[in-house]
N, C-alpha and C positions, 0 to 999 in steps of 0.2 A: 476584517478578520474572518478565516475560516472555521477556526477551532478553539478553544481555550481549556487546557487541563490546570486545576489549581488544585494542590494538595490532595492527588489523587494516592488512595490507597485500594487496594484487593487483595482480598484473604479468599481461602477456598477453607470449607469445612473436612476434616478427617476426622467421622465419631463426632467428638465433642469438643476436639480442639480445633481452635482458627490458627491456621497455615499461611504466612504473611507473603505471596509473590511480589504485588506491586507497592513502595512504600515511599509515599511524599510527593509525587512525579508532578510537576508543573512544568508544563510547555505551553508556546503560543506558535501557532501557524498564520501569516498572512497571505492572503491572496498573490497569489504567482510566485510562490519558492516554490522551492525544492529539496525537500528535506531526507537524507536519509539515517537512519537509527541502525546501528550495529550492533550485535550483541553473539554471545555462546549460546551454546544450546542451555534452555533452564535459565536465562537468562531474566526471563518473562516478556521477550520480544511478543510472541505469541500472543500472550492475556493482554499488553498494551494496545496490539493491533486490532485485539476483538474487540477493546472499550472504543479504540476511534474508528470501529467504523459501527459502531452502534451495532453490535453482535452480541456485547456483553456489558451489564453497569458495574460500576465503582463500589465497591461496599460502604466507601464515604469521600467527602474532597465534591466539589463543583466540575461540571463538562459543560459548557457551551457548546452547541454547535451550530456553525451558524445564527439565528438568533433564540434558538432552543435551549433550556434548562433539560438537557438528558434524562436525568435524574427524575425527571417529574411527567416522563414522553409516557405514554401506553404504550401495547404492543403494536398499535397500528397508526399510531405516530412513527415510532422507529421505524415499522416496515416503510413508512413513505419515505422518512430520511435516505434509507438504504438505497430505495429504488430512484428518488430524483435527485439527491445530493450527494451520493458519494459512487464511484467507479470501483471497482474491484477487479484486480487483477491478483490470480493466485499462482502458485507453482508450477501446479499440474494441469492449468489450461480450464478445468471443469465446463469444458464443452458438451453440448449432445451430439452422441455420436450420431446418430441417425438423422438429424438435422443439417443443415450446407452451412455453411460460413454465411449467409444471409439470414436466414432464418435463425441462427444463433444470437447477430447480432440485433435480430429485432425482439428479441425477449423481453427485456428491459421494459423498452417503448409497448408490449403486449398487455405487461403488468401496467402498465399508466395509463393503460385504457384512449392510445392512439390508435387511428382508425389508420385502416388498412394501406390506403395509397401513400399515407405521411408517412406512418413506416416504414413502409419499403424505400422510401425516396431518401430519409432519413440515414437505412441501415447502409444503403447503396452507395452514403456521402462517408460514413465514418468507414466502409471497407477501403476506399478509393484513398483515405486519409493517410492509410495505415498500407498504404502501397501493394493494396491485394484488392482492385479493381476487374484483375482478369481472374479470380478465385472465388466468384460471390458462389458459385454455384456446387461447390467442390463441399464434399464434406470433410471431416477434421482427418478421417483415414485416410485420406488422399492429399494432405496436407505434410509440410514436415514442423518440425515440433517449432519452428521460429515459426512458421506460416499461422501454426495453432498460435503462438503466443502473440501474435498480431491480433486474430480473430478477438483473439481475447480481451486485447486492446481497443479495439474498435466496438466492440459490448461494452467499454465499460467507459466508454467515453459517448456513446451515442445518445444520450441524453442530456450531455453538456452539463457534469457534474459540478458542486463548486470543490470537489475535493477527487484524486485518481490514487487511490489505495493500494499499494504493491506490497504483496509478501513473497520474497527473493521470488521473482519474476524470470531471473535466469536460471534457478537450480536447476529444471530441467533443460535446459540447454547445452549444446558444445560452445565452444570459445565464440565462433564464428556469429555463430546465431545470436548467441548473448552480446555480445558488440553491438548486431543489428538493429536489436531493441531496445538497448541504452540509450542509440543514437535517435530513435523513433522517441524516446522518453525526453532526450533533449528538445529536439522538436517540438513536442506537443508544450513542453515550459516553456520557450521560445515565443510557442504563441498566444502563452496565458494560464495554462492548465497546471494547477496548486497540485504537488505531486507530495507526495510520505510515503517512502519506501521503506520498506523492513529487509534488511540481511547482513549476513555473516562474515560478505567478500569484502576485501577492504578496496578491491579494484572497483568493484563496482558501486559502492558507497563512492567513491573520490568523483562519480560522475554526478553527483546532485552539488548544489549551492551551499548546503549546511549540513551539517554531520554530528550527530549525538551518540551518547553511546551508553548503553544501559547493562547493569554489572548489579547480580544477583538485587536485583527490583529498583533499584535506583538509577535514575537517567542525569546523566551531565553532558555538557556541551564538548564543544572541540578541543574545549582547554584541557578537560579532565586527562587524554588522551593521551595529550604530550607533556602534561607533566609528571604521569605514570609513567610514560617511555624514558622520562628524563634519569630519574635512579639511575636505571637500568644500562644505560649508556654512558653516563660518567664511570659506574664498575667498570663495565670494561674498557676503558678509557684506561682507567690508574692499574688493572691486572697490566696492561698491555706494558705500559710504562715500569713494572715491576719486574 
């Protein structure tokens, strides 16, 4: 198992009232799926994604992760989790600009206190991964935004996470480019890598193993989906016939 949420709730304070976004949410993730979660905006996609990747606690409810009690980690417990057990892949790439596509992806391994040649040898495996072997040297402006979102890819796997965090990883992309790095997402589940995706595309959701779907703080599976759709499809079924 990679993860376990039980009975996850999150409130945010406004003044003096608790404001309820997340409510109930139990999920389990095992090692080599590929899970992705859909939701609207206000959803609480977001606060979900913060609590698994360890950005943000639960106000109550059980996290596992890996063989951690969340709930009970300090601040520099989480920081290790972040750094050696979980990959992060965001939107907007959150590259340094002024750093090469190498140098990017050896940040991670910087923070973990790998020394200098494992690094490099390391950085140089996961760009070669992610099919930007002739790019190490290129900075992210010289790059096009699939190229950045590979980099991205290759930082957030270069330390062989047991978990690859995606929050809509395509948004900033065009069609083309976001195909490219689906098929690079298949890939790397292919070879093992426990993937949780966050977004809003339903194209791109149909590319992971399992599918959840989260409607103002509350998360259901794949059923939920289609037997919402179902109403909705018998009306027009009997207008049609009328």
């Amino acid at each position: 198992m990679v993860f376990e949420l039980k009975s996850i709730y999150k409130d945010y304070m406004q003044g003096k009232d608790a404001v309820p976004v997340l409510k109930d949410i139990s999920m389990q993730v095992e090692e080599g799926e590929y899970v992705a979660i859909m939701g609207p905006s206000g959803s609480g996609k977001s606060t979900l994604m913060n609590i698994i990747g360890c950005l943000d606690k639960q106000t109550k409810g059980d996290f596992i992760f890996d063989t951690s009690d969340i709930m009970l980690c300090n601040d520099r417990q989480l920081s290790e989790i972040r750094n050696q057990k979980i990959g992060f892949v965001f939107q907007n790439f959150n590259l340094l600009p002024r750093q090469s596509a190498l140098e990017n992806v050896e940040l991670p391994l910087l923070y973990a206190g790998v020394g200098k040649r494992k690094r490099r040898q390391l950085a140089e495996e996961a760009l070669r991964r992610v099919g930007l072997g002739d790019r190490m040297l290129f900075k992210p402006t010289q790059l096009s935004g699939g190229q950045k979102q590979r980099v991205a890819i290759a930082r957030a796997i270069v330390n062989q996470p047991k978990l690859l965090l995606a929050d809509e990883p395509t948004g900033a992309l065009d069609t083309k480019s976001g195909e490219q790095v689906m098929e690079l997402f298949s890939e790397l589940n292919r070879d093992g890598v426990t993937i949780v995706m966050i977004t809003h595309e339903p194209d791109i959701a149909k590319c992971a193993k399992r599918i959840m779907y989260i409607r103002d703080g509350q998360l259901h599976d794949g059923a939920f989906r289609a037997s919402a759709e179902a109403p909705a499809a018998e009306q027009t079924e009997t207008e049609a016939a009328e």
